[in-house]
C-alpha positions as protocol buffer text, in pm:
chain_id: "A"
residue {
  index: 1
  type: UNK
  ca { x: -2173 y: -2257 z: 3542 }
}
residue {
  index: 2
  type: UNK
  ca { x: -1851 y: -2457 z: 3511 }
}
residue {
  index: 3
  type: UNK
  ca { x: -1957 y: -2467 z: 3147 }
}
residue {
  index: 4
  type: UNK
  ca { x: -1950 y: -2109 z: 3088 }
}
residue {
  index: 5
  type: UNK
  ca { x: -1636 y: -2040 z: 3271 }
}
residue {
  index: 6
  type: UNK
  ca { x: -1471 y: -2297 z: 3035 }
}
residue {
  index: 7
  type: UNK
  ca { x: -1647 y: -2132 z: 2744 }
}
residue {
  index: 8
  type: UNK
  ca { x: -1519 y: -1811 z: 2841 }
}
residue {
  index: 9
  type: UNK
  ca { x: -1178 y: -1925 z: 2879 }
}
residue {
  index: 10
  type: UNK
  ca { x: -1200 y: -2070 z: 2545 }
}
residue {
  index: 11
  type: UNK
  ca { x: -1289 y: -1767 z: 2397 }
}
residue {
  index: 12
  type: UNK
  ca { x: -1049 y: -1517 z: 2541 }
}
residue {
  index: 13
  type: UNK
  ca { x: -749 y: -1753 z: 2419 }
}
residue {
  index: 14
  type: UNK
  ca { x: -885 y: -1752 z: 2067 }
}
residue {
  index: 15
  type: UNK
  ca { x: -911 y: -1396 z: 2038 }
}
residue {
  index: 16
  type: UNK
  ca { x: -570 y: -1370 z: 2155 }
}
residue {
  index: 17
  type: UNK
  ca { x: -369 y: -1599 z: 1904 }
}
residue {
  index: 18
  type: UNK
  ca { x: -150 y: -1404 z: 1688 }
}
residue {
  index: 19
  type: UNK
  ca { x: -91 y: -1490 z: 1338 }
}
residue {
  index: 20
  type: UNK
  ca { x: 216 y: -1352 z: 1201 }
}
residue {
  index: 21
  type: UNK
  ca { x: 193 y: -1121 z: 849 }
}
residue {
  index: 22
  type: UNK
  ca { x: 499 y: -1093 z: 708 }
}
residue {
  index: 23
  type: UNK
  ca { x: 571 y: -803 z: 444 }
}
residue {
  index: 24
  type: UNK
  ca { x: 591 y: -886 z: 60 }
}
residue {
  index: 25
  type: UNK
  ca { x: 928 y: -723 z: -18 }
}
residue {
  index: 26
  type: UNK
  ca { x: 881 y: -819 z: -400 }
}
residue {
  index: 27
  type: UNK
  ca { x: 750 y: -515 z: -632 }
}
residue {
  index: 28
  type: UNK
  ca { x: 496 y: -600 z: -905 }
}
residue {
  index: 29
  type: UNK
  ca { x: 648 y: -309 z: -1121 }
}
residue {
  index: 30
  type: UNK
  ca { x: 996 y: -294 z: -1276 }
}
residue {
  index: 31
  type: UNK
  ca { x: 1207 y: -16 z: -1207 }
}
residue {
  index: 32
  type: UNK
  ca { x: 1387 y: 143 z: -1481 }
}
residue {
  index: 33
  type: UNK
  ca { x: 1752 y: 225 z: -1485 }
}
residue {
  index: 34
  type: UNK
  ca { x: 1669 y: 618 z: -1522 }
}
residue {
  index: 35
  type: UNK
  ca { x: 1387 y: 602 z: -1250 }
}
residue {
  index: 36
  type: UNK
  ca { x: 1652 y: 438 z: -1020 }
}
residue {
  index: 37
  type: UNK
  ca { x: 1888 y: 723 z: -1085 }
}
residue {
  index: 38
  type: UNK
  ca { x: 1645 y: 953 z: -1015 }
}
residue {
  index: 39
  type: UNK
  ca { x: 1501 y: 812 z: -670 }
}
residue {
  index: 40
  type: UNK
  ca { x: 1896 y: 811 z: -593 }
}
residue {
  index: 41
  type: UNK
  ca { x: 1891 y: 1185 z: -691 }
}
residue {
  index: 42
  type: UNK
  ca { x: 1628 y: 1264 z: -454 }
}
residue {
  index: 43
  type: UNK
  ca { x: 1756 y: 1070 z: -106 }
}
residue {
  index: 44
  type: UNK
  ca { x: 1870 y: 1267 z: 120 }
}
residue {
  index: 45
  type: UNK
  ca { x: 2234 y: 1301 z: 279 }
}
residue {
  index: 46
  type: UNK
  ca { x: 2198 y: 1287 z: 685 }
}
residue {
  index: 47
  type: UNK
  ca { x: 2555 y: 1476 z: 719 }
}
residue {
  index: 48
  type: UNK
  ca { x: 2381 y: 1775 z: 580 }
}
residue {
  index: 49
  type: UNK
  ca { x: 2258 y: 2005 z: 770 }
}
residue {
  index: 50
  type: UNK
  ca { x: 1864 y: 1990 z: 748 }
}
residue {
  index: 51
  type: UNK
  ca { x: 1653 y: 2260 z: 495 }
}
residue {
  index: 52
  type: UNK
  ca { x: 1330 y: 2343 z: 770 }
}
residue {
  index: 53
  type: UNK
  ca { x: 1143 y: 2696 z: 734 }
}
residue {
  index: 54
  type: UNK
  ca { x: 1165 y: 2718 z: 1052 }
}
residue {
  index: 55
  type: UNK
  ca { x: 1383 y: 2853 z: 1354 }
}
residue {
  index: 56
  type: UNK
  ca { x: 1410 y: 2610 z: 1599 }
}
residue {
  index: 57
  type: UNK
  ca { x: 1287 y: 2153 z: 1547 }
}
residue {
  index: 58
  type: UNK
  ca { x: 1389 y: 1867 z: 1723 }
}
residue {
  index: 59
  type: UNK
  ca { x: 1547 y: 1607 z: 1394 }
}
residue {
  index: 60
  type: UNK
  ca { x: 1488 y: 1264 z: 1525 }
}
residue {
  index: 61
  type: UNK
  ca { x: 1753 y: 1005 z: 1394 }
}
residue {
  index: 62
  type: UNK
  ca { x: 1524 y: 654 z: 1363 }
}
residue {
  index: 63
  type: UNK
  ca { x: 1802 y: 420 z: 1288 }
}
residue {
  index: 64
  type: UNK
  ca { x: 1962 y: 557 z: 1606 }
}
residue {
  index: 65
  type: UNK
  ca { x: 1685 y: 653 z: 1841 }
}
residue {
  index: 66
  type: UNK
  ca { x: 1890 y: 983 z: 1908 }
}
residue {
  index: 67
  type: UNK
  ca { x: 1761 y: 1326 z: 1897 }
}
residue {
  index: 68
  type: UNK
  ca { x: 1885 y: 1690 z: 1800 }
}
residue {
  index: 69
  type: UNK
  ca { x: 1726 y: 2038 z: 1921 }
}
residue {
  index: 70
  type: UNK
  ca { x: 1830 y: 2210 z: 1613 }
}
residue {
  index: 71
  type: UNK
  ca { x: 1852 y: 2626 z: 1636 }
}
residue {
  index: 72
  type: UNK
  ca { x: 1892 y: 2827 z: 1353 }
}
């Protein structure tokens, strides 16, 4: 019985060790000069008011965790 319990134990610690994954922030693909321009032609100002089909939406901010009821 003691065996089991320390078999259990065992177990339960191994199946919660972690191993950190860390992103791979290095493309395989080469971005061109006119693709660059082009995603920087397509980003989006956040001054600017928001273009929804749709009367009322709450815009959440992620960088700031804040929140807008927006009414049209």
């Amino acid at each position: 019985m003691h065996k089991l319990k320390i078999l259990i134990v065992i177990i339960i610690i191994l199946l919660n060790i972690t191993i950190p994954i860390y992103a791979d922030d290095k493309l395989e693909e080469e971005i061109t000069e006119k693709e660059m321009q082009e995603i920087l032609e397509t980003a989006v100002d956040i001054m600017c008011i928001p273009n929804i089909n749709s009367r009322y939406a709450v815009i959440y901010d992620r960088s700031s965790r804040k929140y807008l009821i927006w009414k049209e």
